[in-house]
Every structure is written in C-alpha cells, then in structure tokens.
N, CA, C and O of each residue as an XYZ file, in Angstrom:
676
protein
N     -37.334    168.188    239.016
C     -38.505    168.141    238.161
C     -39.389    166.951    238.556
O     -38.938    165.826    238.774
N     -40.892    167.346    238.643
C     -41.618    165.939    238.888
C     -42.354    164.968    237.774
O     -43.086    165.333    236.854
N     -42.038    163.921    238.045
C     -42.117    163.287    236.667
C     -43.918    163.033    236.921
O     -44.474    162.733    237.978
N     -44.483    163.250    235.699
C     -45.634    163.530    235.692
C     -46.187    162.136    235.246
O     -47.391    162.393    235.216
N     -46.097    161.095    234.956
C     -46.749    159.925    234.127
C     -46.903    159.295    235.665
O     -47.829    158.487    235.731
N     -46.309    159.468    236.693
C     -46.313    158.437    237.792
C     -46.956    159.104    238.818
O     -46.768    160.280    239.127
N     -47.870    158.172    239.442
C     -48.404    158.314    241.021
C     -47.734    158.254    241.763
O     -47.168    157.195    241.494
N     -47.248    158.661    242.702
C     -46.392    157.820    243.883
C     -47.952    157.758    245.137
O     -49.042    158.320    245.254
N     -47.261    156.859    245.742
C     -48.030    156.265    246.786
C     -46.732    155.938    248.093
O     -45.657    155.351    247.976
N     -47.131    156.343    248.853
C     -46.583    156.618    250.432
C     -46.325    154.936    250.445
O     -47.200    154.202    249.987
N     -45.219    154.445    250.934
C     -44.754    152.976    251.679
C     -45.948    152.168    252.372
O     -46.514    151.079    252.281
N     -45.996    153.447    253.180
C     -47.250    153.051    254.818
C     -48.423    151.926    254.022
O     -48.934    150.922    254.519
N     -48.638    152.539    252.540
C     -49.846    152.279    251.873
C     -49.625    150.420    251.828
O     -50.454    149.639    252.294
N     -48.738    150.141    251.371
C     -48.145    148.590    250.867
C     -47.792    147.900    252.164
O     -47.820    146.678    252.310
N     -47.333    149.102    253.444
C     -46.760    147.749    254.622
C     -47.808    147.927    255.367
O     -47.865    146.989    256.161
N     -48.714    148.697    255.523
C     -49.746    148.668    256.898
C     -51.036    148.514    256.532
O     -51.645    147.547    256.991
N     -51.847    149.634    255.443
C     -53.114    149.603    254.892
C     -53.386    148.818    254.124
O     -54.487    148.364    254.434
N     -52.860    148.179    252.904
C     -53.276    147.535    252.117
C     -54.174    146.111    252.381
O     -55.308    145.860    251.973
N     -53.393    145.386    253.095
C     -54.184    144.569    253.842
C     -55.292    144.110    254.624
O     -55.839    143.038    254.882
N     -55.455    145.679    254.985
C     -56.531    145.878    255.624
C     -57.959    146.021    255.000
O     -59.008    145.469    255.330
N     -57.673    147.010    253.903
C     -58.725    147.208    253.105
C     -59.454    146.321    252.256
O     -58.829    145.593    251.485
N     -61.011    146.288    252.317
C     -61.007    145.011    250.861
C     -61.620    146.162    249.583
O     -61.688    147.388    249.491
N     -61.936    145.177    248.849
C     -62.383    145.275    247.334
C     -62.230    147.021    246.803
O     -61.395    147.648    246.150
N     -63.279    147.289    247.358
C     -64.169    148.504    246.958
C     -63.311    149.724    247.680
O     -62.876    150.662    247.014
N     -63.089    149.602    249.280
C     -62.053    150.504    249.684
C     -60.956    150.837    249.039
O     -60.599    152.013    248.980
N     -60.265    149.831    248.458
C     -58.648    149.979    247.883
C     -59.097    150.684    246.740
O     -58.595    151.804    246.645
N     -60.227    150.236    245.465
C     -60.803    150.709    244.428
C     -60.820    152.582    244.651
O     -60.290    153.507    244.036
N     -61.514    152.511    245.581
C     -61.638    154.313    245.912
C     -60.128    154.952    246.624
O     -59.549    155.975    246.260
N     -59.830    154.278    247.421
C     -58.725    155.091    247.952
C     -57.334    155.013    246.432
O     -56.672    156.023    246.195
N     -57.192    154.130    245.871
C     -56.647    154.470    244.962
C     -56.498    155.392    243.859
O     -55.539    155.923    243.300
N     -58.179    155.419    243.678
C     -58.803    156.719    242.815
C     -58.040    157.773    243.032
O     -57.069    158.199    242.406
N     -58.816    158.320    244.407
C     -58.458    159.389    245.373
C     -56.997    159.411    245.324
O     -56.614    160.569    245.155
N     -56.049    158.586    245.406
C     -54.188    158.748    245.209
C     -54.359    159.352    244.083
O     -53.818    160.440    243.888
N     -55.367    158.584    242.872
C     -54.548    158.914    241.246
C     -54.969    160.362    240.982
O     -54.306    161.125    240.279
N     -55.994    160.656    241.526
C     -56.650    162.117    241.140
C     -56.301    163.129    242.177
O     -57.025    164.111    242.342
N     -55.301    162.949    242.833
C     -54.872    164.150    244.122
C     -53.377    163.929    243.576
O     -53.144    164.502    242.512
N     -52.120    163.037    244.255
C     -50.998    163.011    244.348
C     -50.449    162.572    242.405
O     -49.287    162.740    242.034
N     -51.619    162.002    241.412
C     -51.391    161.832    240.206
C     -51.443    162.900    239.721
O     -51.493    162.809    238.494
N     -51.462    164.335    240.233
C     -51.766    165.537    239.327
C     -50.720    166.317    239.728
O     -50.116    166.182    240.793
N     -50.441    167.356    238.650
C     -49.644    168.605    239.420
C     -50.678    169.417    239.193
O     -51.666    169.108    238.526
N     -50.450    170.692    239.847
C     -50.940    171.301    240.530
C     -50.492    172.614    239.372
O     -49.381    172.981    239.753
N     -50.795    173.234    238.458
C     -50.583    173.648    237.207
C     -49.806    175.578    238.369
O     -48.680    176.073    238.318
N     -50.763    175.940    239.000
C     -50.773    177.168    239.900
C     -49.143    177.110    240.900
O     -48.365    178.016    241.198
N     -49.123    175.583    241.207
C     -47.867    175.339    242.187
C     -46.439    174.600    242.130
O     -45.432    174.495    242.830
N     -46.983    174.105    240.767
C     -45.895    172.840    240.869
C     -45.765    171.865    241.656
O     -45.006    170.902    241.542
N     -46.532    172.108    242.500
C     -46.606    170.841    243.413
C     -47.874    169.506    242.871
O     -48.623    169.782    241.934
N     -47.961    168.334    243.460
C     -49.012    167.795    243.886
C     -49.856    168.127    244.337
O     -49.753    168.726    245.407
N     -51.349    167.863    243.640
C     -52.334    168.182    244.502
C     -52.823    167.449    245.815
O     -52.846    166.253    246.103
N     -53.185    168.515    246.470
C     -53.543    167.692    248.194
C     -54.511    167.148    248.020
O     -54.685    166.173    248.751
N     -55.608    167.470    247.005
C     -57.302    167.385    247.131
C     -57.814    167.306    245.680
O     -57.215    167.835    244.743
N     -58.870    166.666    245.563
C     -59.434    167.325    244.207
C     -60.912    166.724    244.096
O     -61.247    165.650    244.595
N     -61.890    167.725    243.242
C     -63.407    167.572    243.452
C     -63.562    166.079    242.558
O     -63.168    165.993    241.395
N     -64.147    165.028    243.241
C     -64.539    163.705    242.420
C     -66.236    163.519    242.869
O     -66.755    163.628    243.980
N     -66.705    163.273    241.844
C     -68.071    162.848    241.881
C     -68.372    161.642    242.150
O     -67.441    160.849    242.288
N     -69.510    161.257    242.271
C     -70.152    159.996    242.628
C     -70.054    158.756    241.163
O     -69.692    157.580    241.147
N     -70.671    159.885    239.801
C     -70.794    159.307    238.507
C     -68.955    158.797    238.309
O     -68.665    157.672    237.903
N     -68.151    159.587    238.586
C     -66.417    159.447    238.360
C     -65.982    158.022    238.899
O     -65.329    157.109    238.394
N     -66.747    158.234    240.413
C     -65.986    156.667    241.073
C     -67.048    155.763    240.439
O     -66.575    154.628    240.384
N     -68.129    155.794    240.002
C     -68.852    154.717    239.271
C     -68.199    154.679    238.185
O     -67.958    153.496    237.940
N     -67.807    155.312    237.447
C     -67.117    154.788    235.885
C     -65.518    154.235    236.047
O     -64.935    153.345    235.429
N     -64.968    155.289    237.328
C     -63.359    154.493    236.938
C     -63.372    153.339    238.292
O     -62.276    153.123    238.809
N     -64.141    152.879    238.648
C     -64.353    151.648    239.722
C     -64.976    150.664    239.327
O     -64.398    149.586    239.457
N     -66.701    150.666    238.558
C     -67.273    149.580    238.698
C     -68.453    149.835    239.445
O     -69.597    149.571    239.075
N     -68.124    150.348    240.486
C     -68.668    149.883    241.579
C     -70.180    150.800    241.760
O     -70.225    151.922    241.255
N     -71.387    150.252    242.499
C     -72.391    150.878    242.696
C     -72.460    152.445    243.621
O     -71.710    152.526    244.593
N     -73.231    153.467    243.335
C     -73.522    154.346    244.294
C     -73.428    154.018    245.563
O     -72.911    154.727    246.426
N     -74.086    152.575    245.789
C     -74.271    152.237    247.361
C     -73.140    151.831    248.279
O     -72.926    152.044    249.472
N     -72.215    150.909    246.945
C     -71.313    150.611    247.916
C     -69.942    151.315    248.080
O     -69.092    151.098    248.944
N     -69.908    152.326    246.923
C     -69.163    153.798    246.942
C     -69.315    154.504    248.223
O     -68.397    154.863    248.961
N     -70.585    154.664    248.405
C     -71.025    155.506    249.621
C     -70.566    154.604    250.942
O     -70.048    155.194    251.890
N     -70.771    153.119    250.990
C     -70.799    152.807    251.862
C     -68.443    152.588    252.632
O     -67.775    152.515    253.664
N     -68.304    152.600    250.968
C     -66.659    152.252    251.102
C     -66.355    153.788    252.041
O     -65.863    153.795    253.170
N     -66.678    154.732    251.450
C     -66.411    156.120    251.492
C     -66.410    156.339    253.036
O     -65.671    157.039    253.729
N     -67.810    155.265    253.481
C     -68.207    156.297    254.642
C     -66.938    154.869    255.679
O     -66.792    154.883    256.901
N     -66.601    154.370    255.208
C     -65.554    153.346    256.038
C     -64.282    153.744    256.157
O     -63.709    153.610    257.238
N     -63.499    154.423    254.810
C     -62.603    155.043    254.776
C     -62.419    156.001    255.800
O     -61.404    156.066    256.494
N     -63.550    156.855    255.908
C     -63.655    158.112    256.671
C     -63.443    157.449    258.432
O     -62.731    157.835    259.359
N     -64.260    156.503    258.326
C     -63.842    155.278    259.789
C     -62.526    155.635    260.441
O     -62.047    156.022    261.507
N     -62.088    155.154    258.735
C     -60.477    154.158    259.328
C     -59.395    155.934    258.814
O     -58.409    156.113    258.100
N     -59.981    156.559    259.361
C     -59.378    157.933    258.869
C     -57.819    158.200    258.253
O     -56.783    158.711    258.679
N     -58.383    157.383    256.671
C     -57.553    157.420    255.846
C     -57.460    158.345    254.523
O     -56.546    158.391    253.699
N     -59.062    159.297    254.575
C     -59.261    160.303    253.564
C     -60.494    161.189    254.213
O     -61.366    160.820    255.000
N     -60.346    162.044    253.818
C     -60.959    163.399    254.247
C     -61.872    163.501    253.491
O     -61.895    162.685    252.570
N     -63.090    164.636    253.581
C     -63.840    165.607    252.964
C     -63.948    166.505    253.083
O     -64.200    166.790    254.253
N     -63.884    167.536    252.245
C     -63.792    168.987    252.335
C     -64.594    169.475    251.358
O     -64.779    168.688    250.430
N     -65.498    171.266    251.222
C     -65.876    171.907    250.540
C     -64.791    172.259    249.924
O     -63.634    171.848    249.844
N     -65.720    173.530    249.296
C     -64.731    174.162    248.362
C     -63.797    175.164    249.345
O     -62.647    175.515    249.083
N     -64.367    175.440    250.225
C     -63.434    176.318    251.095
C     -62.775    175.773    252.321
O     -62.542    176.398    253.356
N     -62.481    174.404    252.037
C     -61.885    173.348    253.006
C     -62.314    173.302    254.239
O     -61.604    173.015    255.202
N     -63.878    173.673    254.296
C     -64.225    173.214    255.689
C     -64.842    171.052    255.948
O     -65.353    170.397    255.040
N     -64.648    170.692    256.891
C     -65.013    169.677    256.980
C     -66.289    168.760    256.721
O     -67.264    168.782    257.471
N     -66.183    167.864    255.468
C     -67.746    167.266    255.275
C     -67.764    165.701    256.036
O     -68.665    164.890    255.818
N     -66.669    165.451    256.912
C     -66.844    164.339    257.071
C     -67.957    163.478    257.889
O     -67.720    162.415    258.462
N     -69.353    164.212    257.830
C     -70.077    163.810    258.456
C     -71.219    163.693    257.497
O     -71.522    164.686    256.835
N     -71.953    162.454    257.344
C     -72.725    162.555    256.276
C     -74.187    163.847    256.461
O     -75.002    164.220    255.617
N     -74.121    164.001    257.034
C     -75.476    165.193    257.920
C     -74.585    166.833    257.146
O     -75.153    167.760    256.569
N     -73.346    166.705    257.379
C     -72.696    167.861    256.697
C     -72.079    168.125    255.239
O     -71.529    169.121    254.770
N     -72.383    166.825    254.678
C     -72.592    166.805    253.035
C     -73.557    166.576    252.579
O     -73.288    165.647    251.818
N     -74.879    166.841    252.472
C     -76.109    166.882    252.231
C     -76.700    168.576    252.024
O     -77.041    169.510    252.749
N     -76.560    168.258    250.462
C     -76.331    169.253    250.264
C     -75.290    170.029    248.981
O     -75.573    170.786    248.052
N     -74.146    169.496    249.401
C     -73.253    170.162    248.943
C     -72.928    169.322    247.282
O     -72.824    168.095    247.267
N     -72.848    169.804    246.509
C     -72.220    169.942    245.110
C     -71.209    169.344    244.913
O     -71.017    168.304    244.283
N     -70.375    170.140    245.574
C     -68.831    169.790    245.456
C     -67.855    169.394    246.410
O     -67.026    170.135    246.937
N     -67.995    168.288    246.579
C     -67.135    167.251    247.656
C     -65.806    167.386    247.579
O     -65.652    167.381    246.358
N     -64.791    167.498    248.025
C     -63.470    167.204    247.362
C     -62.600    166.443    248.248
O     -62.198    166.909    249.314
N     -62.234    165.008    247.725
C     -61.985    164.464    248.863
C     -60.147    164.338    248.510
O     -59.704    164.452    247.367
N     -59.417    164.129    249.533
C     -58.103    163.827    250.230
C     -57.878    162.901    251.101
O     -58.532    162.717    252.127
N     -56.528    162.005    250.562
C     -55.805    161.124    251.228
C     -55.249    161.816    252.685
O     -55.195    163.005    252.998
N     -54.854    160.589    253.455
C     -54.475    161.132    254.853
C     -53.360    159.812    254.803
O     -53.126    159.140    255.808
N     -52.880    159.622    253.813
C     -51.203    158.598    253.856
C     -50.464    159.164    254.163
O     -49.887    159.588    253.162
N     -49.818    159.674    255.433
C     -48.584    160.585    255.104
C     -47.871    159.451    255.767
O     -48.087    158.688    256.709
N     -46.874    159.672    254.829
C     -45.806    158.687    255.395
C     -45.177    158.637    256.532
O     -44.725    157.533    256.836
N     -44.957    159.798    257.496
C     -44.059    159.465    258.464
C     -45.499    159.240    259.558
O     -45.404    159.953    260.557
N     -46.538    158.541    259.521
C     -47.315    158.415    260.689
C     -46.862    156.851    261.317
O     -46.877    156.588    262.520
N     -46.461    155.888    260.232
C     -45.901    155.431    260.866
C     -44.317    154.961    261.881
O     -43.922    154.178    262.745
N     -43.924    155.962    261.106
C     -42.689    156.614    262.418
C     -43.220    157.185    264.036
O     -42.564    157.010    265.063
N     -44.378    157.799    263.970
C     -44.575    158.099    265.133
C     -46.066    156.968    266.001
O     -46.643    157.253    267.051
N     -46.249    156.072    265.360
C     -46.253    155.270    265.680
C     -48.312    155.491    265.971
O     -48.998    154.908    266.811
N     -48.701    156.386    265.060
C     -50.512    156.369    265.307
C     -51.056    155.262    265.565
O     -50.034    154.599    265.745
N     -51.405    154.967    265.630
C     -53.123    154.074    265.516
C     -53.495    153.943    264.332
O     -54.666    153.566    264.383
N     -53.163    154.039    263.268
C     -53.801    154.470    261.861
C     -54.520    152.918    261.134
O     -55.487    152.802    260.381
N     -53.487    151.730    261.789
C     -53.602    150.722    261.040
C     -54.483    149.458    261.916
O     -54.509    148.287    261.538
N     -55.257    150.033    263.285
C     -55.516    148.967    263.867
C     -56.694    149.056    263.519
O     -57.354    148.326    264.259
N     -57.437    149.651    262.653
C     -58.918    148.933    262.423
C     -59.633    147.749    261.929
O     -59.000    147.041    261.146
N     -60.323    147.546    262.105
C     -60.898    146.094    261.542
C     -61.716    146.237    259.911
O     -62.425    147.110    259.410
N     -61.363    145.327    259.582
C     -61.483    144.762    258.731
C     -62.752    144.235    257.805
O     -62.591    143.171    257.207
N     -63.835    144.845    257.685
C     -65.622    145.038    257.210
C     -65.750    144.546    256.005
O     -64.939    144.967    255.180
N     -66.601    143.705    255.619
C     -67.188    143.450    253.980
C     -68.131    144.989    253.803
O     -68.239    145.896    254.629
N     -68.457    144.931    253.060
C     -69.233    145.921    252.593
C     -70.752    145.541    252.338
O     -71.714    146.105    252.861
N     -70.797    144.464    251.425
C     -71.486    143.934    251.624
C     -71.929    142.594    252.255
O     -71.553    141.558    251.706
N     -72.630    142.537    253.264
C     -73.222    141.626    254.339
C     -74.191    140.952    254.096
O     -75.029    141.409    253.320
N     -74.385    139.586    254.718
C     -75.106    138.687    254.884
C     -76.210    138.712    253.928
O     -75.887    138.459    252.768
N     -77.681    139.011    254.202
C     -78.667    138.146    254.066
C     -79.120    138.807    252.772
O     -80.051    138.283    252.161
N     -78.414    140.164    252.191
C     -79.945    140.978    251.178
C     -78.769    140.961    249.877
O     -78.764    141.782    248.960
N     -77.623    139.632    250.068
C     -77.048    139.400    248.870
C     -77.484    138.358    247.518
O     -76.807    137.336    247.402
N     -78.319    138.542    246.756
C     -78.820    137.434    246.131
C     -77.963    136.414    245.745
O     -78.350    135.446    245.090
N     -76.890    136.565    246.093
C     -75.376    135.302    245.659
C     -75.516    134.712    246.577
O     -76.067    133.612    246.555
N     -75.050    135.278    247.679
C     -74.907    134.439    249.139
C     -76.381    133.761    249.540
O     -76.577    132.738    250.197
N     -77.309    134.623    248.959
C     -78.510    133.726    249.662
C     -78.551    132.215    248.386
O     -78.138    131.161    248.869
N     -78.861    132.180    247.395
C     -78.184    131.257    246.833
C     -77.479    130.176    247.176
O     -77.923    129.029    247.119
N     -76.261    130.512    247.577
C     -75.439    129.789    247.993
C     -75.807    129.029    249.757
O     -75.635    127.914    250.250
N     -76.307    130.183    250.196
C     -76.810    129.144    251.629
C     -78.123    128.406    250.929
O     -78.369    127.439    251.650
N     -78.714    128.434    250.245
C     -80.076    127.680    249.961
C     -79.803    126.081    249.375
O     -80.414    125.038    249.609
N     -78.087    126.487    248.131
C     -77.828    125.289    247.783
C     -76.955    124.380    248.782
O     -76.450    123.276    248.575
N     -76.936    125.166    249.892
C     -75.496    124.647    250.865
C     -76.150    123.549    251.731
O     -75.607    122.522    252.136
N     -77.922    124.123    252.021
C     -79.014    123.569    253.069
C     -79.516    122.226    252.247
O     -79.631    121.118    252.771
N     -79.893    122.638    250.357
C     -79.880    121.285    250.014
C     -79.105    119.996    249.898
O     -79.485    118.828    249.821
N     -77.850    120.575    249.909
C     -76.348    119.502    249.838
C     -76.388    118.672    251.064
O     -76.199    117.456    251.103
N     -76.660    119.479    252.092
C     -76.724    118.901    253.817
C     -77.948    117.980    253.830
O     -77.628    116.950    254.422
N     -79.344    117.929    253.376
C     -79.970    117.193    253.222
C     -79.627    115.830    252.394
O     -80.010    114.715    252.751
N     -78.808    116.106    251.176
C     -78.727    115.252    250.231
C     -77.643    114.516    251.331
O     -77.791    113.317    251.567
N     -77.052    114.933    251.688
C     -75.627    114.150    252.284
C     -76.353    113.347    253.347
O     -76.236    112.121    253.344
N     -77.282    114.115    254.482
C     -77.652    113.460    255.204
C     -78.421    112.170    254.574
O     -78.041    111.081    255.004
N     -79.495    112.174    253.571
C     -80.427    111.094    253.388
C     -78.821    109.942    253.032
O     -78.427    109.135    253.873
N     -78.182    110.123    251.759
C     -77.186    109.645    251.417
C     -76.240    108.549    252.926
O     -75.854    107.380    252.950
N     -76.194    109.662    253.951
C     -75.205    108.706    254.974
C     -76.363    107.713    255.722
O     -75.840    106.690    256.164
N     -77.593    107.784    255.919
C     -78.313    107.152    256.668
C     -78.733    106.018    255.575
O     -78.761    104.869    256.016
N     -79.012    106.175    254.410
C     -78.818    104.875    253.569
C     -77.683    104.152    253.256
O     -77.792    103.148    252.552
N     -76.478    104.559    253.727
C     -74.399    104.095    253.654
C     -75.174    103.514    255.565
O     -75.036    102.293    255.483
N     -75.704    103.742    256.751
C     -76.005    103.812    257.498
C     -76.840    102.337    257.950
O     -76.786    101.584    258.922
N     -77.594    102.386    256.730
C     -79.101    101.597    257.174
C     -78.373    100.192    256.088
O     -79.047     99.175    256.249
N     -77.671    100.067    255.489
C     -76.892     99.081    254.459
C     -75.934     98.298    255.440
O     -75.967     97.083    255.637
N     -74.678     99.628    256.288
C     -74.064     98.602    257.088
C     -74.635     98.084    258.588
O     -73.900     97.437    259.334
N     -75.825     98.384    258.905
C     -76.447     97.231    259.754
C     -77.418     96.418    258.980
O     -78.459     95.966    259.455
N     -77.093     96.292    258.002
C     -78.045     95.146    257.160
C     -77.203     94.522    256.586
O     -77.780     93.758    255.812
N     -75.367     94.328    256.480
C     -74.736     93.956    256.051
C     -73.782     93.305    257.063
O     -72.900     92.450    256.995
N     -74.251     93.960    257.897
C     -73.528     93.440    259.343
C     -71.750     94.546    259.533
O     -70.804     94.099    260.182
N     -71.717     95.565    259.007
C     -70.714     96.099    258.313
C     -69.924     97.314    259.903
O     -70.438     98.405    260.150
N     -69.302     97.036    260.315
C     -68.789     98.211    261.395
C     -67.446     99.201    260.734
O     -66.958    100.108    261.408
C-alpha cells in the first residue's frame, strides 16, 4: 500500500542536485516532486509521472515572480532535470513550442538509478537568476560600497597626512 501523506524524493536529489540548485530552482523543482510523485494516480494506483501546473500555482505556492519562475523553469530544462509536455505528451521544451499552449504539464527527470550509470546529470553550473546591474538591492549596495571606499580613502590620507606631521612610521 502507498502511504499517501508522504512525497518521496529520489536520494540522487540530496547527494548530487541539491547543491547545485539555488533559491528559486529548488522552490519549483520541489513543487513539481510534490504535485507529480505527491499524488496517486486515482485511475492507477501508482504515482503520478506528470501533472498540469500553472504559472498563477508556482506564484502562490513559491513566492516567486512570473519572471523568475520562467527564468528558473527555463534553467531546469538546461540542467535536464524536468520536462514539458502537452496534453498528449508531446515535447514543449522549447520556449518557441509552448507559446501557445494552455496546458503545460511538467515532470521530474530524478530517476534514481542515473546515478548508477554514471550520466552527466550533475555537472552543470551553477547560475543566479537574478544578475547584476537591473537589481535595485545590489545596485544600492554597490552605490553604498563606492561611498564607504571614498569615506575610507579621505579617512586613511588624513591617519596619512597626521603621521608625517607627527613624524609617526
């Protein structure tokens, strides 16, 4: 009997991927575990392989913006750790081939024995999502980082201009 209150999640997930992923990736690929392998499958008894999630779904059970949903999504698909499929399981993993479509339904690609045979699955690198310059935090933070460097500088050249007036080495 499968006990229904619990997710399971593949090993591979905790010794190889986890690490890899940041914020927003783990946020969605977890989703995607709880709403595929968290369900039975009422028709099979089994786990479901797949299941239709919306854009509004991962914004409410994540947090997280449209943009950087889309942008986690389209990284996942990178590090080919989840799929897209229609309704008739043909392939959306191309953003040119979901445009359009309604009903997305996306799937994990954890299977556990990949790392027995030893894929490639886990050597990708490692991406923020969000980057450099069009972050209003980070720009912030370099603006107060440029005034600190000024303040420090005037600060050491007067510690500077004291010990040759003090005779001080």
């Amino acid at each position: 009997m499968i006990n229904e209150s619990f997710t399971p999640i593949p090993n591979i997930f905790f010794d190889k991927i986890l690490k890899e992923l940041n914020k927003s990736e783990l946020k969605l690929l977890l989703i995607i575990l709880r709403q595929t392998h968290g369900w039975i499958d009422i028709k099979s008894n089994n786990r479901k392989e797949r299941d239709r999630i919306s854009q509004s779904q991962f914004m409410k059970k994540t947090g997280l913006s449209r943009r950087i949903i889309s942008k986690s999504i389209e990284s996942l698909l990178e590090k080919e750790l989840i799929t897209l499929t229609d309704i008739q399981g043909n392939s959306l993993n191309l953003p040119s081939k979901r445009q359009g479509h309604l009903a997305i339904y996306y799937s994990h690609l954890l299977n556990p024995t990949c790392a027995l045979l030893d894929m490639n699955l886990c050597t990708f690198k490692h991406e923020h999502v969000q980057k450099g310059e069009h972050n209003k935090r980070n720009y912030n933070k370099r603006k107060l980082t440029k005034e600190r460097e000024i303040e420090f500088k005037h600060i050491k050249e007067i510690l500077d201009q004291k010990k040759l007036k003090w005779n001080i080495k």
